[in-house]
N, C-alpha and C positions, 0 to 999 in steps of 0.2 A: 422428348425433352429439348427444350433452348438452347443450342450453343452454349450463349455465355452462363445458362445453368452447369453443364458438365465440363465447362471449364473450372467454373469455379469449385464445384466438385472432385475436379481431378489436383486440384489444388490444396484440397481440405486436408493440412497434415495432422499429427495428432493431438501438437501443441493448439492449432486455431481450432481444433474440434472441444478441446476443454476448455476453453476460453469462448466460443461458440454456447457451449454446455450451460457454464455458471452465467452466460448472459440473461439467457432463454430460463434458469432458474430464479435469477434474481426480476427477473417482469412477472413470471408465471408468480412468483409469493406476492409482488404486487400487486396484481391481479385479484389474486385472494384475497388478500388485505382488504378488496374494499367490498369484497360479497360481507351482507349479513350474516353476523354469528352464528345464528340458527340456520343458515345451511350446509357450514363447513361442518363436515363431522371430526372429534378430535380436535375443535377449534381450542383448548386451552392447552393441547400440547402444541399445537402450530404457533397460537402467542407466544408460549414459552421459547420457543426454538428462534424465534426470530427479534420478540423484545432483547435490548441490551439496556446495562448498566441500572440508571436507578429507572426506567420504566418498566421494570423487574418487579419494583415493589410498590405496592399497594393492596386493593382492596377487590374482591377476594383472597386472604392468603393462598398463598402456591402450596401445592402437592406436595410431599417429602418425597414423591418420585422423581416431580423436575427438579427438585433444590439437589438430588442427586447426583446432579450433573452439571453443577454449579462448579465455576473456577474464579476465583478472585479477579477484577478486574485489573487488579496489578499486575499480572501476570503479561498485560502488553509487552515491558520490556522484555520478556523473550524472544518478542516477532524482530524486535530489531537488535538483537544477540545472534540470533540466525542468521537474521540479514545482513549485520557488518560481517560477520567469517563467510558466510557460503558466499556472497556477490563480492567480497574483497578479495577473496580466491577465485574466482571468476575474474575480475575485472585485474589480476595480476596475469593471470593467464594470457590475457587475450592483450597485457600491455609488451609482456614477455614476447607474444607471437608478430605482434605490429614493427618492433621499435627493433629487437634482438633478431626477429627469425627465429625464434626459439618454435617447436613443432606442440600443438596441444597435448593434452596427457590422453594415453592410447582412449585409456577408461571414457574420460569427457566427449571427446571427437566418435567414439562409439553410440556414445546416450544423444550427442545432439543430432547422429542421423538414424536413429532410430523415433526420435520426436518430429523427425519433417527438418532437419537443417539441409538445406541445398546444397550443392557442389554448381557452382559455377563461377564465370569467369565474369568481372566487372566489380571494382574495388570503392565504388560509390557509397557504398551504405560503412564502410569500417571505420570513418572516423564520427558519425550518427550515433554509430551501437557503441562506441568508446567512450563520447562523449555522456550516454544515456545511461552506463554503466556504472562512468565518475560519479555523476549526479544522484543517479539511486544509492549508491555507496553513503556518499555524504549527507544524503535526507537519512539515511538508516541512523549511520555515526549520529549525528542532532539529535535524532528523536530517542535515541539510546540514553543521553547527555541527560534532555528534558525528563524520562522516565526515570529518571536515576536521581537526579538533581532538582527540580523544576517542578514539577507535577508533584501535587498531593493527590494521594488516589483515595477514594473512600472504601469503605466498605462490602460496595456493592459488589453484584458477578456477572460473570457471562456464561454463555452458554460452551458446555465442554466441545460443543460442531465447532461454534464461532470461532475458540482459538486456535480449534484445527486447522481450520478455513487460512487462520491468519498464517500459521506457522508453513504451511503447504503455498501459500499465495507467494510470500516473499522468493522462497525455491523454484517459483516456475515464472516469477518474473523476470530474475537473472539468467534462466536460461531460454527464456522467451526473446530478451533481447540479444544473448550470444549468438542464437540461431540464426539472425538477422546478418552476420557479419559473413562475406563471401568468403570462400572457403577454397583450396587449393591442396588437395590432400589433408594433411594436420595443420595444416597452417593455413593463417588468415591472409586473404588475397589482398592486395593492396595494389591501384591505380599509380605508378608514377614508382620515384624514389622514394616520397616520403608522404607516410598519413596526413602530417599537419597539412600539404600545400591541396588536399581537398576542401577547404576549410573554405565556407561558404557567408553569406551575410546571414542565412537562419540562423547557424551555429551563434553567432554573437548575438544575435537576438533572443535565443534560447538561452543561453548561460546570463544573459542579464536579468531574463526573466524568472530564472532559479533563483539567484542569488535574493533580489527583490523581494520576491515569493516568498522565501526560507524568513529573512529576516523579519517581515511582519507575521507571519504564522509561530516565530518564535518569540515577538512580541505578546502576540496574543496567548501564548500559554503562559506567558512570566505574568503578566494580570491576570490569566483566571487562577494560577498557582497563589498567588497571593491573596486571593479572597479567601483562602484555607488554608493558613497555618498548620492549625491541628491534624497530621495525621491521623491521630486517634479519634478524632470527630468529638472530641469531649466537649468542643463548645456547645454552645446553646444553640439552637436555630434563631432566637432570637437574635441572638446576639453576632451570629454569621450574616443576617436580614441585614442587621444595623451598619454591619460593618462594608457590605456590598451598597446598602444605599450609600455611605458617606462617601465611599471611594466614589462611584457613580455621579456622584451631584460635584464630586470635585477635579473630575477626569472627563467628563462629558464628551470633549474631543477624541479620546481615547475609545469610549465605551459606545457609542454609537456605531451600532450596527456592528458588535464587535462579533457576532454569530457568525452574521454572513460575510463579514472578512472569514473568519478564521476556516470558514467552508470553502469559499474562494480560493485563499492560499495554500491548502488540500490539494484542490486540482492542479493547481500551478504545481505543486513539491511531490507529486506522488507520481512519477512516469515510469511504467503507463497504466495508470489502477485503477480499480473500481469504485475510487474513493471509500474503502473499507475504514480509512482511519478517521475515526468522527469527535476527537479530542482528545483531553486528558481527561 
C-alpha cells in the first residue's frame, strides 16, 4: 500500500468514516438513478426511498406499503428543534471552555474521543470551530423561524429514512465541528491569551458570506411562502397558477432564477452539509 494511503487510513476516525459512508452512499444512489428501470430490481421501492416531497405523487399510485412510511413533510421543523438545543448546548459548551476555562462535561469530552477527537497541542482551529458552531446555531434558529412562521407546507411526505437522516445529520454536524477544536484534557486549547486575537481575514470573509447568504435564502422563502397562503391547499390550482404568474410578471427581478439562488444560498448557510435542505 502507498504511503499517503495508510496515512490517510491511519487517520480514518469514526466521524470521517460516516461521513466518508453517506458520501459513497449518496453517488452510489446516483449512480442508480441513471441505470434503466428494468434493471434495478425493487426499482419502485428505491424511487420511493429516495423521491421527496411532491415527486411523491403522481402516476402510478404508490403502494399502501411505501405510504406507510410516510411522514408529513412539516415535520422539518424538528431537524431544526434538535439543532437549536443539541448545537446550542454544544456551542455554550465550547463558549464556556474558550472564554471561562470552564473544563467540557466528563460525558461529551468521552463521546468526542471515542468518535476520533484528537488531543493535541496547537490552538489554530478553536476560533474556526467557534465561529462554524455560532453560525450553524443561527442558520438552525432562521430556519426554525421560517418553518414555524414563513413556509406553508403542503401536504405532501417524505420518507420516514429521510427524516431520520435529517434528525441524525444535524447531531453529527455539531459534533463533527466540536471534534475539530484542539483539545487539552477537558478543555479546549487555545493559542495565546485570547481566542479572538487568532482572528484571520477568512474569518470576516466568511461571516460576511453567512450573513449575505442567510438573508437572500430568507428572501427567497418569504416569496415562495407567499405564493401559498393556504395552508390547507383549499385553493384551486388554478387559481395558485394565476396568482404565481401575476406575482412573477410583476417581480421579474426578484423571480429570476429564483431556484438557483435559493440552492446557492443552501451551500453558503448550511456548514458543512450535504445540502440535504432543498426548500420549504
Amino acid at each position: 500500500m502507498a504511503p499517503w494511503a495508510e496515512a490517510e487510513l491511519s487517520a480514518l476516525n469514526p466521524l470521517r468514516a460516516v461521513w466518508l459512508t453517506l458520501t459513497a452512499a449518496f453517488l452510489l444512489t446516483l449512480l442508480l438513478q441513471l441505470l434503466p428501470p428494468g434493471l434495478l430490481p425493487g426499482c419502485a421501492i428505491f424511487q420511493d426511498l429516495i423521491r421527496y416531497g411532491k415527486t411523491k405523487c403522481g402516476e402510478p399510485p404508490r403502494p399502501a406499503a411505501c405510504r406507510a412510511f410516510d411522514v408529513p413533510k412539516r415535520y422539518f421543523s424538528h431537524f431544526y428543534i434538535i439543532s437549536v438545543v443539541w448545537n446550542g448546548f454544544l456551542l455554550w459548551c465550547l463558549t464556556q471552555s474558550l472564554f471561562l476555562g470552564a473544563p467540557f462535561p466528563s460525558w461529551l469530552h468521552g463521546l468526542l474521543r471515542i468518535l476520533g477527537a484528537a488531543q493535541f497541542q496547537g490552538g489554530e482551529l478553536a476560533l474556526s470551530a467557534f465561529l462554524v458552531l455560532v453560525f450553524l446555531w443561527l442558520h438552525s434558529l432562521r430556519r426554525l423561524f421560517e418553518c414555524l412562521y414563513v413556509s406553508v407546507f403542503s401536504n405532501v411526505m417524505i420518507h420516514v429514512v429521510q427524516y431520520c437522516f435529517g434528525l441524525v445529520y444535524y447531531v453529527l454536524v455539531g459534533l463533527t465541528v466540536l471534534s475539530q477544536v484542539p483539545m487539552d484534557g477537558r478543555n479546549a486549547y487555545v493559542t495565546g491569551k485570547n481566542v479572538l486575537m487568532q482572528a484571520r481575514w477568512f474569518h470576516i470573509l466568511g461571516m460576511m458570506m453567512f450573513i449575505w447568504s442567510s438573508a437572500h435564502q430568507y428572501k427567497c422563502h418569504v416569496i415562495l411562502g407567499n405564493l401559498r397562503k393556504n395552508k390547507a391547499e383549499e385553493v384551486p390550482y388554478f387559481h395558485f397558477a394565476l396568482v404565481s404568474a401575476n406575482y412573477i410578471a410583476s417581480n421579474d427581478h426578484n423571480m429570476t432564477a429564483l431556484k438557483e439562488e435559493h440552492q446557492i444560498r443552501t451551500v453558503w448557510t448550511s456548514p458543512p452539509s450535504f445540502c440535504w435542505e432543498v426548500g420549504c
